[in-house]
Every structure is written in C-alpha cells, then in structure tokens.
C-alpha positions as CSV (number, residue, x, y, z in Angstrom):
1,X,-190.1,99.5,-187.3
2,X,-191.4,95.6,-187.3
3,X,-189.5,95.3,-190.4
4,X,-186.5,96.1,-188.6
5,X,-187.2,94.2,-185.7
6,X,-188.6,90.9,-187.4
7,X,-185.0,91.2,-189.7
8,X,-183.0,91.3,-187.0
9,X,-184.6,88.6,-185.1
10,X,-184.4,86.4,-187.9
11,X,-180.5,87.5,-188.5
12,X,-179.5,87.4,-184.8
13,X,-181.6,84.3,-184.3
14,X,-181.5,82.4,-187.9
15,X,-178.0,81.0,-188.6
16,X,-178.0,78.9,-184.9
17,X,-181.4,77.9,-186.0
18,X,-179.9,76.4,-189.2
19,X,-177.1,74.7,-187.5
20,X,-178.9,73.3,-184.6
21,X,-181.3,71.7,-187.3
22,X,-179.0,70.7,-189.5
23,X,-177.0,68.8,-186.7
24,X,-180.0,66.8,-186.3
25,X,-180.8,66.1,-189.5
26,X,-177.6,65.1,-191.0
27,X,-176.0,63.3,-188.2
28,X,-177.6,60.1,-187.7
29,X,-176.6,56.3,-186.4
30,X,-174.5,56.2,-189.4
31,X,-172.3,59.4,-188.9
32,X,-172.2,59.5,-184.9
33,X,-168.9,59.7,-185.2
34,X,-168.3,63.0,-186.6
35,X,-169.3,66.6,-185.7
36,X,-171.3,69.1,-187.4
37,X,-168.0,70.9,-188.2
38,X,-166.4,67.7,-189.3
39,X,-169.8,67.8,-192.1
40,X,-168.7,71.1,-193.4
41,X,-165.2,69.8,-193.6
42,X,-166.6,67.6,-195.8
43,X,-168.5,69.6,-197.9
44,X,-165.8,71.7,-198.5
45,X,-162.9,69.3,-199.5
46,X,-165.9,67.7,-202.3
47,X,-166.2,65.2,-204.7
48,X,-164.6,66.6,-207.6
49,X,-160.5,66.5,-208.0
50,X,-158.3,65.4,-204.8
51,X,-157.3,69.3,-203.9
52,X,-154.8,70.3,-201.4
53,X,-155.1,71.8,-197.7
54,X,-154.3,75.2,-198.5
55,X,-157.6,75.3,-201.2
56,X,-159.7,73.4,-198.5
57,X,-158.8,76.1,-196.0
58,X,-159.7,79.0,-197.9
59,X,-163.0,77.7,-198.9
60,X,-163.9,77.8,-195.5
61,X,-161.9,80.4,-194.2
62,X,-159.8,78.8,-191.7
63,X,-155.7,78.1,-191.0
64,X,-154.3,75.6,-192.6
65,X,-153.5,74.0,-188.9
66,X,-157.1,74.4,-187.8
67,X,-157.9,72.5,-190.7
68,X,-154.9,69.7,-190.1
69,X,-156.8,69.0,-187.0
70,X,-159.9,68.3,-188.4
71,X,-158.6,66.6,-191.3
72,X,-156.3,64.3,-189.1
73,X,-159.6,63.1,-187.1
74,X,-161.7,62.6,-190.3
75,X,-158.5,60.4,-191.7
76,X,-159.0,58.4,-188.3
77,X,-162.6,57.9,-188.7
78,X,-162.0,56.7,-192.7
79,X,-163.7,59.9,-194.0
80,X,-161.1,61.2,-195.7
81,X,-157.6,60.4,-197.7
82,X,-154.8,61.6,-197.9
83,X,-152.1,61.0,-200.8
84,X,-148.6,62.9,-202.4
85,X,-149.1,64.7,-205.5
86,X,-147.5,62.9,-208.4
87,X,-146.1,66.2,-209.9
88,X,-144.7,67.5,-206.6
89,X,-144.2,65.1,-203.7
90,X,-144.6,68.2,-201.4
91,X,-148.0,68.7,-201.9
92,X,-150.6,66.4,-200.2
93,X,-154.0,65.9,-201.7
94,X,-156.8,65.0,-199.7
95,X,-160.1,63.9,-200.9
96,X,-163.3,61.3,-199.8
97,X,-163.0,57.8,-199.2
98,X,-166.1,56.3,-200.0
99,X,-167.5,56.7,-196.2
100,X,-166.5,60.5,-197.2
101,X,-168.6,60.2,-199.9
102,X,-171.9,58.7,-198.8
103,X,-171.8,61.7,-195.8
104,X,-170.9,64.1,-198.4
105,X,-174.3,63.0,-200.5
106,X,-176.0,62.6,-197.1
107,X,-175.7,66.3,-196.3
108,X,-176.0,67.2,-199.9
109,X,-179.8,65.9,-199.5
110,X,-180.6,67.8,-196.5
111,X,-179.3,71.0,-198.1
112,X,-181.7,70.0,-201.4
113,X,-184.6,69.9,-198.5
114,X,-184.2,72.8,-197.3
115,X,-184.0,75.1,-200.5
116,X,-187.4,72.8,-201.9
117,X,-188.7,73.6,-198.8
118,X,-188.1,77.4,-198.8
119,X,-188.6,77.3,-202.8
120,X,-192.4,75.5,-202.5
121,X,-194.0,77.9,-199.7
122,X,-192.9,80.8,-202.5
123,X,-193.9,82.2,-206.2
124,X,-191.1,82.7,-208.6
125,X,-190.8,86.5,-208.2
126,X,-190.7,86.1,-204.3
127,X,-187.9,83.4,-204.7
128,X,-186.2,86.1,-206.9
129,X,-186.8,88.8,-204.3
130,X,-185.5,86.8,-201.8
131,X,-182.3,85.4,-204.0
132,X,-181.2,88.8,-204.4
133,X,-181.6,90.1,-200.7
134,X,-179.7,87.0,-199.5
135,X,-176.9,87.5,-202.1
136,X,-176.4,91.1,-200.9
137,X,-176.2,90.0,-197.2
138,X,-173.9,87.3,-198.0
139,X,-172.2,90.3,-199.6
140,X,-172.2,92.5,-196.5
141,X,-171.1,89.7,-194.1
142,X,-168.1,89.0,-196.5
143,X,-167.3,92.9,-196.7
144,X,-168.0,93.6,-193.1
145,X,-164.6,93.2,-191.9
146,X,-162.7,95.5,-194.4
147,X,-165.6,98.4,-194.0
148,X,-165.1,99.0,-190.2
C-alpha cells in the first residue's frame, strides 16, 4: 500500500511541481514578457523547417484558434514569424525569430538540467527502469480518453 500511495502522490502532485519550477527557471529578466504557455508554444513550433499552424497545433494538442491566439501575442512580442508558403500562398508558415530562438535554447537548457539531474542521482539499470515506466504512463495518459 505505500507504493500506491507514494505513486499517486507523486502523480497527483508531480506535473504542477514541474511547471511551477520550470516557470521559474526559464522565465527570467529576459523573457518577462511571455508566459509559461507562450514557452511551450515555442518549443513546439522549433527550430527546424518553418511549419504551418495546423502541425503546431497537433503537437500540442490544441485548436488551431487557441493556437492563433498565442501565436498572434508571440508575433507582437517578436518571438515568432510569420510568412506565405511559396508553393501555396494559402498556407502560412510560422517559425522563430531570432528572440524565438535564444528562448527556444533557453528552455532547451533547463529541460537538459533536469534529465542530468534525474540521470546523476541513478545507475544505468534504474534509469532503464524508470525510462520504461514513464513511457508506459505517457502511454496511458495518451490512451486514457478512448479506454473510458
């Protein structure tokens, strides 16, 4: 039974842990101006290929018109740019401006922290342990609403 309650505590209790944190950590004097949310916008859109809205979206599992909103305010702020697709003038891409970029590395570091920090305090076959449990929760939590 303290399995089960220390697992829920940490379940119940972990992810508003993280967040709270990570607020801290990665919004500093230089990124006032943005919201934890905006940060995870940013993450998601990346550094790789301009992509469009509809791609940003899923990756994080929101509307398209939640997204706008955010998108709109990180455009605002100089975060993020927008520009027509050259092969179809329908599509917008939106990518980093260089701002976009330096938050983008900025939480990038903090996420590196964290997993070296986990990583050191364990031996290689707990990490693996561990690896796999996490992957199957993030499994479950993905699942969950098509089981019930």
């Amino acid at each position: 039974m303290a399995q089960y309650d220390t697992l829920k505590d940490v379940l119940v209790n972990l992810f508003n842990e993280i967040m709270d944190i990570e607020e801290k950590a990665i919004i500093t004097e230089e990124f006032s101006d943005i919201t934890n949310n905006d940060m995870h916008v940013i993450q998601a859109i990346g550094i790789g290929t301009p992509r469009n809205m509809s791609s940003i979206a899923r990756t994080m599992g929101v509307t398209v018109g939640t997204l706008t909103i955010s998108i709109n305010g990180l455009v605002k702020k100089g975060y993020v740019k927008r520009k027509r697709s050259e092969e179809d003038r329908r599509v917008v891409l939106i990518s980093l401006s260089p701002k976009g970029r330096r938050a983008y590395d900025h939480h990038e570091l903090f996420h590196q922290k964290m997993v070296e920090a986990v990583l050191e305090e364990l031996s290689p076959e707990e990490a693996d342990l561990i690896a796999g449990a996490l992957v199957r929760m993030q499994k479950f939590f993905r699942e969950y609403p098509r089981k019930m």
